[in-house]
GUVEXSE-286065 format. One record per residue: x, z, y of N, C-alpha, C, CB in turn; residue in three letters. Coordinates in steps of 0.1 Angstrom, whole numbers, padded with zeros to 4 digits, always signed. Glycine has a CB too. Layout:
XZYXZYXZYXZYala/...
//
This chain:
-0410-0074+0164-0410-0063+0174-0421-0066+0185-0396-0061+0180unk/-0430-0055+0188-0437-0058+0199-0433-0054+0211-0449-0055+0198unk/-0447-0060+0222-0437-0059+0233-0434-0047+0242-0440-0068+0242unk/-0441-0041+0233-0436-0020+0240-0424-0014+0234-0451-0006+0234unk/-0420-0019+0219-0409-0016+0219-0401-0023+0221-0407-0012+0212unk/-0404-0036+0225-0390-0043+0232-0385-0038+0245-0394-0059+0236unk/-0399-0033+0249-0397-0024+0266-0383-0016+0263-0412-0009+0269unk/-0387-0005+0255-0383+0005+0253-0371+0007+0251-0388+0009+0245unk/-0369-0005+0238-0354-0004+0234-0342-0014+0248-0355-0013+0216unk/-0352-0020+0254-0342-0020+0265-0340-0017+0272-0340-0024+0268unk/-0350-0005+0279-0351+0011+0287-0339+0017+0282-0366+0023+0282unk/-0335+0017+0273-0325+0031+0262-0314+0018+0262-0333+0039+0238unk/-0312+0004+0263-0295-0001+0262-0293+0002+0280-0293-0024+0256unk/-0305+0000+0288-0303+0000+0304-0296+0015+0307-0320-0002+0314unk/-0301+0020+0304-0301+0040+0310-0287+0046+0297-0325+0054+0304unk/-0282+0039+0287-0273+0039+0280-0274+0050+0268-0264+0039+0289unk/-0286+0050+0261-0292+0058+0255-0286+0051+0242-0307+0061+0259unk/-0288+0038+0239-0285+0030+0228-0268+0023+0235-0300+0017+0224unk/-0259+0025+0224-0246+0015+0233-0244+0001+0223-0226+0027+0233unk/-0240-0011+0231-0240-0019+0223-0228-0021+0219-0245-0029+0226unk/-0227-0033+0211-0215-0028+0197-0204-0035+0207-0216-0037+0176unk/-0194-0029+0208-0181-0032+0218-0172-0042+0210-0172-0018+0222unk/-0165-0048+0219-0154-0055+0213-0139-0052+0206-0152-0064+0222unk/-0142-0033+0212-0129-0026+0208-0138-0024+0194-0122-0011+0220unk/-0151-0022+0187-0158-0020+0176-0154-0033+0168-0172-0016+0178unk/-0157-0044+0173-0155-0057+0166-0145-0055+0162-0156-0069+0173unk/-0130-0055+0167-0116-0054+0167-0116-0045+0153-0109-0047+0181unk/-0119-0033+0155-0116-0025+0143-0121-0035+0128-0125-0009+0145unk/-0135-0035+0132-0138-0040+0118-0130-0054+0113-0154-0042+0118unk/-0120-0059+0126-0116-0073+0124-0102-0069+0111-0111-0082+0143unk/-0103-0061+0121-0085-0053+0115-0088-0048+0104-0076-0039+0124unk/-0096-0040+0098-0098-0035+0082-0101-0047+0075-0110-0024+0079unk/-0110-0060+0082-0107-0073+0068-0096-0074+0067-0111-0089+0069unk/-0088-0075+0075-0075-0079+0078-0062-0073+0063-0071-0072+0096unk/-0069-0062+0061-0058-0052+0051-0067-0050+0035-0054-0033+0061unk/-0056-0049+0027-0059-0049+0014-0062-0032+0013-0045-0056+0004unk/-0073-0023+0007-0073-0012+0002-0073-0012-0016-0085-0006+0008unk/-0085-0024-0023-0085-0022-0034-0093-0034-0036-0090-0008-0038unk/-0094-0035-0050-0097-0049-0054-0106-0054-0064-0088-0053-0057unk/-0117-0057-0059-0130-0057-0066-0130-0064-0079-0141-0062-0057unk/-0128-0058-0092-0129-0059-0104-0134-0054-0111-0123-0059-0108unk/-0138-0055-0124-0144-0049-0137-0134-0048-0143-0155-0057-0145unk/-0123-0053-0145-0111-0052-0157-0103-0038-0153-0098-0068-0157unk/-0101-0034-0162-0093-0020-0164-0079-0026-0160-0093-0014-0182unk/-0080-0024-0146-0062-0028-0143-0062-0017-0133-0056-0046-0136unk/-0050-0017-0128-0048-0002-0117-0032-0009-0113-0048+0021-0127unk/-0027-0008-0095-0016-0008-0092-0010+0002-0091-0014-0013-0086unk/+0004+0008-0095+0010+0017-0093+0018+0014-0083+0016+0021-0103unk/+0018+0022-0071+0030+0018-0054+0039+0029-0054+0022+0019-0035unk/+0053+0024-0049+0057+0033-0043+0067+0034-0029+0060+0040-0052unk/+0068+0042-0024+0068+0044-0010+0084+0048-0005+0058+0056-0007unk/+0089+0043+0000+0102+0046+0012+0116+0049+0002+0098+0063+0023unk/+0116+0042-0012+0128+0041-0016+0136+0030-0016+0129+0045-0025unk/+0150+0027-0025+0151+0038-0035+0158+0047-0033+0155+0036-0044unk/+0158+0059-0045+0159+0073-0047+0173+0066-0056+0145+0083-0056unk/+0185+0077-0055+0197+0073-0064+0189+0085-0075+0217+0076-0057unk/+0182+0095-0077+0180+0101-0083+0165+0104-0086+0187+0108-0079unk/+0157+0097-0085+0140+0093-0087+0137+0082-0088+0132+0097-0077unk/+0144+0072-0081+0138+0060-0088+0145+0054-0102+0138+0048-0077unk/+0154+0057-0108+0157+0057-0122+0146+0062-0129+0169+0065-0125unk/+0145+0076-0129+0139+0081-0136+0126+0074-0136+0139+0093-0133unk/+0118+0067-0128+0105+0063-0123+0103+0051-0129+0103+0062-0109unk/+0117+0041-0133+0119+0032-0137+0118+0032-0156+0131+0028-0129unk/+0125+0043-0158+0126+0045-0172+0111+0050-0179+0137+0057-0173unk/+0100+0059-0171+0091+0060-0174+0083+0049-0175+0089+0067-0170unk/+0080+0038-0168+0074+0023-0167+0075+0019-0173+0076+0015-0162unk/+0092+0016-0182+0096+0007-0188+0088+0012-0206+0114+0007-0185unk/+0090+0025-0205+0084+0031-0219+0070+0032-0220+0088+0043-0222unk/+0061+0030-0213+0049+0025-0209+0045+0010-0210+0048+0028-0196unk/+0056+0004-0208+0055-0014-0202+0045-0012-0190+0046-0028-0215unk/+0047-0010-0181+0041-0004-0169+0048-0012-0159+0043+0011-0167unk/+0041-0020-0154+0049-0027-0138+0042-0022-0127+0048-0045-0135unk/+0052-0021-0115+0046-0009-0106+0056-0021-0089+0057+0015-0113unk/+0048-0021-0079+0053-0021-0069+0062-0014-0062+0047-0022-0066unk/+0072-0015-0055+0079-0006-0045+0079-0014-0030+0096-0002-0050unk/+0077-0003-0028+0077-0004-0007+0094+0000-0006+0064+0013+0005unk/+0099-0010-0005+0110-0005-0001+0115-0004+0012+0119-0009-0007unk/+0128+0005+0015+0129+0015+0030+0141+0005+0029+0130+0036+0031unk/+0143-0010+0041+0158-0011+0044+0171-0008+0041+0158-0007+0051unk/+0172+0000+0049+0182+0007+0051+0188+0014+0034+0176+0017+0064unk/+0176+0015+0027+0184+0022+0015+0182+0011+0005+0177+0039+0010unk/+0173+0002+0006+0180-0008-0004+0190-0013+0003+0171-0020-0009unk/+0198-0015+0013+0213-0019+0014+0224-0004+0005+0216-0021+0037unk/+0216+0005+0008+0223+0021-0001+0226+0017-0018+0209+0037-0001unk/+0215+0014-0021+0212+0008-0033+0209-0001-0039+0208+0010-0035unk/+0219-0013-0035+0218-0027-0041+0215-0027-0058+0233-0035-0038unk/+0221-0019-0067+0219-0022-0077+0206-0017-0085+0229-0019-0082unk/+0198-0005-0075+0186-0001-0081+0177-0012-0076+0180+0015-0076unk/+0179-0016-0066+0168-0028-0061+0172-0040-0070+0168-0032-0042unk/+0179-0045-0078+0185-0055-0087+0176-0051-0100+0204-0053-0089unk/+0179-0037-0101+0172-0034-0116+0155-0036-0115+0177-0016-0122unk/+0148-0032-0106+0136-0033-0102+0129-0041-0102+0133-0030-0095unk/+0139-0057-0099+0132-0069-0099+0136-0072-0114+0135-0080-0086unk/+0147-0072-0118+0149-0075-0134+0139-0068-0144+0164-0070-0138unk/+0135-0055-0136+0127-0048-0149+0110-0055-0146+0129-0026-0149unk/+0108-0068-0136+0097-0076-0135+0088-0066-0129+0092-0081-0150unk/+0093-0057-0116+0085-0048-0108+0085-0059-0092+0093-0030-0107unk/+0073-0055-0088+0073-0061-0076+0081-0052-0062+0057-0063-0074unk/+0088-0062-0055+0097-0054-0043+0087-0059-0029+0118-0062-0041unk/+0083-0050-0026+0077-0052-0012+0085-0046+0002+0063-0046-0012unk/+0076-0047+0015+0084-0044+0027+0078-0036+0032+0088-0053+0037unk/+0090-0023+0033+0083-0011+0041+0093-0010+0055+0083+0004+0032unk/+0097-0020+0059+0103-0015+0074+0119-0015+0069+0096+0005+0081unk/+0127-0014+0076+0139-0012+0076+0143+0004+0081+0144-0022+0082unk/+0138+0007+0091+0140+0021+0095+0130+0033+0092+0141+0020+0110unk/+0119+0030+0082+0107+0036+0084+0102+0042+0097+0107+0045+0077unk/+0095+0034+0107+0095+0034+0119+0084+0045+0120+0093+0020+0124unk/+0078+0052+0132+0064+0052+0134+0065+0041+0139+0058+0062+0142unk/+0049+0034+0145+0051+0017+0149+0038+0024+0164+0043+0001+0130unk/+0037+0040+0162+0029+0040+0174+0035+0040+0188+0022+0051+0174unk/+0029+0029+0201+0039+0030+0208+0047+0020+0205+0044+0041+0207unk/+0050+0008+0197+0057+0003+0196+0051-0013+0196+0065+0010+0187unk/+0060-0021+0203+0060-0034+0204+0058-0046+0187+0076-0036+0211unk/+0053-0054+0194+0050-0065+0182+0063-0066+0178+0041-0081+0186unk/+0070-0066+0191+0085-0075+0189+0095-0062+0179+0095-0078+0210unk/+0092-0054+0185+0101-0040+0172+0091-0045+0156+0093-0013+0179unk/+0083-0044+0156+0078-0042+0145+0080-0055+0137+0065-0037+0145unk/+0082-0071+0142+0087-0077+0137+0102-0080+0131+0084-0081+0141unk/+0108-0075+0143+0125-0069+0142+0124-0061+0128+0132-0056+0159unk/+0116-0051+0126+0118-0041+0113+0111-0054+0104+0108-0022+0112unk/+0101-0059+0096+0100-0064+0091+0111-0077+0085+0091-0063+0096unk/+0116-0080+0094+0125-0093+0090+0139-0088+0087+0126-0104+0104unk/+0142-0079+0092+0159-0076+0086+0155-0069+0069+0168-0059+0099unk/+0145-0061+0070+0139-0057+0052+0139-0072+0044+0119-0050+0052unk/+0132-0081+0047+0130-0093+0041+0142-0098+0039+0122-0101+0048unk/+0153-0100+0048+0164-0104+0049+0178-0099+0039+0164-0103+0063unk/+0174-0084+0038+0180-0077+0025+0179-0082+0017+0177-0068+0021unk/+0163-0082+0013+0159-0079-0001+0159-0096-0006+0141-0070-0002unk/+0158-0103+0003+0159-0116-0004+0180-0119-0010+0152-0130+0010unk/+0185-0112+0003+0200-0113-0002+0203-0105-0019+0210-0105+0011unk/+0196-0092-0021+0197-0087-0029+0190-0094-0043+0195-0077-0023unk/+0182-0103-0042+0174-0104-0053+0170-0121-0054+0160-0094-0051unk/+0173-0125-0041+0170-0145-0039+0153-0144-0038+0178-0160-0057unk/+0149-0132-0034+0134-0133-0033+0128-0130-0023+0127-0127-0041unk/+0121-0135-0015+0113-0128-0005+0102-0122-0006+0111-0133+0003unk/+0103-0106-0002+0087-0104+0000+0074-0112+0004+0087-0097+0007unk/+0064-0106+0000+0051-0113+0005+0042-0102+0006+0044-0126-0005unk/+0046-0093+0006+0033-0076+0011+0040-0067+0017+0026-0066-0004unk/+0030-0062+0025+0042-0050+0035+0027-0039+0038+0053-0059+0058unk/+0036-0026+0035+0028-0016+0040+0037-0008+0053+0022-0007+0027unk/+0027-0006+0060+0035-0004+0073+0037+0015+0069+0025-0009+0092unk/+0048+0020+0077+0055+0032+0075+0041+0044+0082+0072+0032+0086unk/+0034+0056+0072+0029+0066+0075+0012+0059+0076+0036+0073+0089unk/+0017+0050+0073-0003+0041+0070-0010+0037+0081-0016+0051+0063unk/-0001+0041+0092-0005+0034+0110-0005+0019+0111+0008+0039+0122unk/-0015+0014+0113-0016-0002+0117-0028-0001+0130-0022-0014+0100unk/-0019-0007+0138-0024-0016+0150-0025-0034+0149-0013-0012+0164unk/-0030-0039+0163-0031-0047+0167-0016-0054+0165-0036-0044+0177unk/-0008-0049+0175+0007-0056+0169+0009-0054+0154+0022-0049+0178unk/+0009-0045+0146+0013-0046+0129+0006-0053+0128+0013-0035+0117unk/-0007-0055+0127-0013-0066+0121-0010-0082+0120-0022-0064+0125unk/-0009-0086+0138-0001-0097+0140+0012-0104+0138-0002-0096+0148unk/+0019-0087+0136+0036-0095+0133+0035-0094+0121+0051-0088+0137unk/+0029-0088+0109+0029-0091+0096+0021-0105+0093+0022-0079+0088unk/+0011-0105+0100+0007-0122+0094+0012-0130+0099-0006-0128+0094unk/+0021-0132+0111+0029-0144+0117+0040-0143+0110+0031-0144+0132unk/+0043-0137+0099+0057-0137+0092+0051-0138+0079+0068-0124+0094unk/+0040-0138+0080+0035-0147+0060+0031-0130+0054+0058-0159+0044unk/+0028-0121+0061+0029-0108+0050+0014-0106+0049+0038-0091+0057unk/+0008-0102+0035-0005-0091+0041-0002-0081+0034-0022-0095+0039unk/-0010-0074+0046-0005-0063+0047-0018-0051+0030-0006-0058+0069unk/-0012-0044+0025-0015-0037+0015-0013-0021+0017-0007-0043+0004unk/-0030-0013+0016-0028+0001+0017-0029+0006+0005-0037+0007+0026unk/-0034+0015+0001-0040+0021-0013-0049+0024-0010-0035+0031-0020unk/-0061+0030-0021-0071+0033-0024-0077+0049-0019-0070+0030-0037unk/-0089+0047-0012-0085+0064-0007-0088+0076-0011-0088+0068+0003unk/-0093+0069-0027-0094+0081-0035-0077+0085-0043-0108+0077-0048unk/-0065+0073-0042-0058+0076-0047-0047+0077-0036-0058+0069-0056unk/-0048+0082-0029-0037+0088-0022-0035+0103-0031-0042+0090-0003unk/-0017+0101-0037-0018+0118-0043-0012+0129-0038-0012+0121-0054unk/-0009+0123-0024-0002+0132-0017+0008+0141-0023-0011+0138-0012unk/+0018+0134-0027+0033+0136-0037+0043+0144-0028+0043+0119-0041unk/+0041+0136-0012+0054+0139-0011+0048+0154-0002+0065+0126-0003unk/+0037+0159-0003+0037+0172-0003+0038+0182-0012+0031+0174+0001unk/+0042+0180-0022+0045+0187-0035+0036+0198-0038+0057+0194-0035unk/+0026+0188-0043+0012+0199-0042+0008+0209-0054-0001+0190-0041unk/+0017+0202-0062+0021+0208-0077+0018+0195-0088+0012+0224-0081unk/+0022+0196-0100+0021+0185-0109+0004+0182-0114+0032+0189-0121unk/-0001+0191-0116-0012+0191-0124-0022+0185-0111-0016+0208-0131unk/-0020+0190-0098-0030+0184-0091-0028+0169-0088-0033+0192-0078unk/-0014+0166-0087-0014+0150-0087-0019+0142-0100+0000+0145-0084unk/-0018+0148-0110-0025+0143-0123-0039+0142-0121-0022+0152-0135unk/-0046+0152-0117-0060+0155-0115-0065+0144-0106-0063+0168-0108unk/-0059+0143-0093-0066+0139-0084-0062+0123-0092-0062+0144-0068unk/-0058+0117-0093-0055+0099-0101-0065+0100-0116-0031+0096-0107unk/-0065+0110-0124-0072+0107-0133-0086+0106-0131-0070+0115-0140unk/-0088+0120-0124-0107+0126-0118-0107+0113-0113-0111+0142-0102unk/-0104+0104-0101-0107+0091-0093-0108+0077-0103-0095+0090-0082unk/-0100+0078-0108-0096+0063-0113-0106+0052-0113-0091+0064-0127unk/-0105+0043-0110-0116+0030-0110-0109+0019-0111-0126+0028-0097unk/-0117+0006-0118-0110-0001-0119-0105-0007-0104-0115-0007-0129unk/-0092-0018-0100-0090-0020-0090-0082-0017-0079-0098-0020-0090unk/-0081-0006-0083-0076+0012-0071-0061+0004-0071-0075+0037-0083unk/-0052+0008-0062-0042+0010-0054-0035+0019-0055-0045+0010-0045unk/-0029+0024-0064-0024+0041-0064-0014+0047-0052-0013+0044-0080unk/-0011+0053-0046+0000+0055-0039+0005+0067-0043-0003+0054-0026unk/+0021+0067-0047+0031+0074-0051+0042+0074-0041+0036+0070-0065unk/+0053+0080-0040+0063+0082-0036+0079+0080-0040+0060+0091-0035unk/+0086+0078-0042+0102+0078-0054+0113+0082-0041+0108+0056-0064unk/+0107+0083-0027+0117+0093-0026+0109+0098-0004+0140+0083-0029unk/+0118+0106-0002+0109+0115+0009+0118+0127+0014+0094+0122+0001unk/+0117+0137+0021+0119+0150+0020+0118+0154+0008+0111+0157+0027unk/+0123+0166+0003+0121+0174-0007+0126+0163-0021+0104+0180-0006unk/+0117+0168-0032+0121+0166-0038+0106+0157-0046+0128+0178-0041unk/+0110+0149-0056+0095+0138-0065+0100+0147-0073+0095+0117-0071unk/+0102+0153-0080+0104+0157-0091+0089+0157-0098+0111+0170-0089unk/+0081+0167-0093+0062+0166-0094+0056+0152-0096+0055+0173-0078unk/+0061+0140-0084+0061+0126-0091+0064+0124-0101+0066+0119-0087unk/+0080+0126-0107+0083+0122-0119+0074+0125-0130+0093+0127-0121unk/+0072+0139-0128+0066+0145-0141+0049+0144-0142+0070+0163-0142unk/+0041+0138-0131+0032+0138-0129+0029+0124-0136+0030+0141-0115unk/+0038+0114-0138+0039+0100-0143+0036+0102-0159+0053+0092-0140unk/+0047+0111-0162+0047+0113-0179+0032+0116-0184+0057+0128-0183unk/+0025+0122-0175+0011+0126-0181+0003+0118-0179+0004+0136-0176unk/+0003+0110-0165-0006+0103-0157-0008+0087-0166+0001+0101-0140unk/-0003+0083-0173+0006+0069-0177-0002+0068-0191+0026+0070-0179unk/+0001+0078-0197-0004+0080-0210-0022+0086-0211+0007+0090-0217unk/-0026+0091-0204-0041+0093-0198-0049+0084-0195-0043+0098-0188unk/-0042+0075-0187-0045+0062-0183-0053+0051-0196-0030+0055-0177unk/-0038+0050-0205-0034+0040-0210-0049+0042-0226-0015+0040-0212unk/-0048+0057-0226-0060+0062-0235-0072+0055-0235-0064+0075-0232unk/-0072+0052-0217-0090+0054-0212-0090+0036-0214-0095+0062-0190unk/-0082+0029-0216-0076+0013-0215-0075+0010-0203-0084+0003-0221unk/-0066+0014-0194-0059+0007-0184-0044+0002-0187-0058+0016-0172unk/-0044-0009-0177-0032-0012-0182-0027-0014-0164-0031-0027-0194unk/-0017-0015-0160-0005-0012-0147+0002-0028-0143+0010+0001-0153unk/+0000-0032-0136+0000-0049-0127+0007-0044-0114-0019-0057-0123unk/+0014-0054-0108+0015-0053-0092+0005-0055-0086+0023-0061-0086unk/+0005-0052-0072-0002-0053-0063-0007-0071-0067+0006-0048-0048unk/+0003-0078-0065+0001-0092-0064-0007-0094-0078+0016-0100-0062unk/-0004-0091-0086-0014-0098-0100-0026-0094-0099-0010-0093-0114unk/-0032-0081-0095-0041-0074-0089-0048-0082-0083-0037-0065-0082unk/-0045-0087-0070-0048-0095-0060-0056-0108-0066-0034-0098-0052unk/-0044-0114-0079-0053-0127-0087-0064-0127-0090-0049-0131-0099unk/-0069-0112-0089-0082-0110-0097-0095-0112-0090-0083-0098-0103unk/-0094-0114-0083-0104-0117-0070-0104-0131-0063-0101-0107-0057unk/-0115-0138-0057-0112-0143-0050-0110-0143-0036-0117-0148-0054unk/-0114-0134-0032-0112-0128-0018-0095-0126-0013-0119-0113-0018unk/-0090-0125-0027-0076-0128-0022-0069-0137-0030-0069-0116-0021unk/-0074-0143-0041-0060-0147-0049-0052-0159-0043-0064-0150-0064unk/-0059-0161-0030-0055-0176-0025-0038-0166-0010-0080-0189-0012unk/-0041-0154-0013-0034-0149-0003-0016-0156-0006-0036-0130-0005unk/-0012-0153+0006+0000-0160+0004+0013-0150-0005+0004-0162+0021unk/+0005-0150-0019+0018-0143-0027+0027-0149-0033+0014-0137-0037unk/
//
């Protein structure tokens, strides 16, 4: 650089024409290393997630389709309803699906303390290990909100934290109709992706359910095959050293 535009360019940081990179900018980018979206592979693998159950009446069904697939699929599970459902969260880890932590109350976490959000994290853990002798090791925080405190109380309690992919958000639990949740997971698919699903919510999965029957076997054509988050994770080195 010469020295007229060295002038220049520090004419435009003085008079505030150019802004320099802030530490609330650092922060952000600190916090997105910080979280899992997707996972840089060539192998035809894909994770199937799902979100805030179990369902006494969707996650069966979600389980049965997997199983006839050989399909292993993560769950985020919601507290409060794996204590509802001790025996679906029993079958989930028997049928070799991964059980992760979605909060105990499905919190918002905006507005809220490190100390709440570790309080929700640890009573979930505390279930699911009574229910199964396992403890989680991935948590996606409730509505896909992560701050400064989620970030900290998940890794001071051994978690990392895991989003999905953002071409594969299918946005289920707006019942957008069946064919477009098929569309939007097939049209996207790459290797690596994160899927995010639903097994229970407002309304009704039903459109999940049936969106699987198609989605599974489409897949499985193009040669994917369906892993947990955590096996996923092996495939990289950027994470496989993570604490799974």
């Amino acid at each position: 650089m010469n020295m007229l535009s060295l002038f220049i360019s520090l004419y435009m940081l003085v008079v505030g024409i150019i802004s320099p990179t802030t530490d609330d900018a650092k922060k952000t980018n600190k916090d997105q290393q910080e979280i899992v979206w997707d996972v840089p592979t060539t192998k035809k693998v894909v994770a199937l997630t799902f979100d805030d159950g179990p369902d006494a009446i969707y996650t069966p069904q979600i389980l049965a389709i997997l199983k006839e697939h050989n399909a292993k699929a993560t769950f985020f599970v919601v507290g409060f309803r794996a204590e509802k459902y001790p025996d679906i969260v029993k079958r989930q880890a028997q049928e070799g699906h991964e059980l992760a932590n979605h909060t105990y109350e499905h919190l918002d976490f905006r507005g809220k303390s490190e100390q709440t959000v570790t309080r929700e994290i640890k009573k979930t853990e505390n279930i699911l290990y009574e229910i199964t002798g396992k403890r989680p090791t991935l948590f996606r925080p409730p509505l896909g909100y992560y701050n400064r405190n989620v970030i900290n109380a998940a890794r001071n309690e051994g978690y990392t934290i895991v989003m999905w992919s953002r071409e594969q958000d299918t946005y289920d639990w707006k019942n957008p109709g069946t064919k477009r949740i098929v569309r939007r997971v097939v049209h996207h698919i790459q290797p690596g992706q994160i899927i995010l699903f639903h097994d229970h919510g407002s309304g009704s999965r039903h459109q999940t359910v049936q969106a699987l029957k198609e989605i599974l076997p489409i897949l499985k054509e193009k040669g994917y095959t369906f892993v947990t988050v955590s096996e996923l994770l092996k495939l990289h080195p950027n994470y496989r050293d993570l604490n799974l």
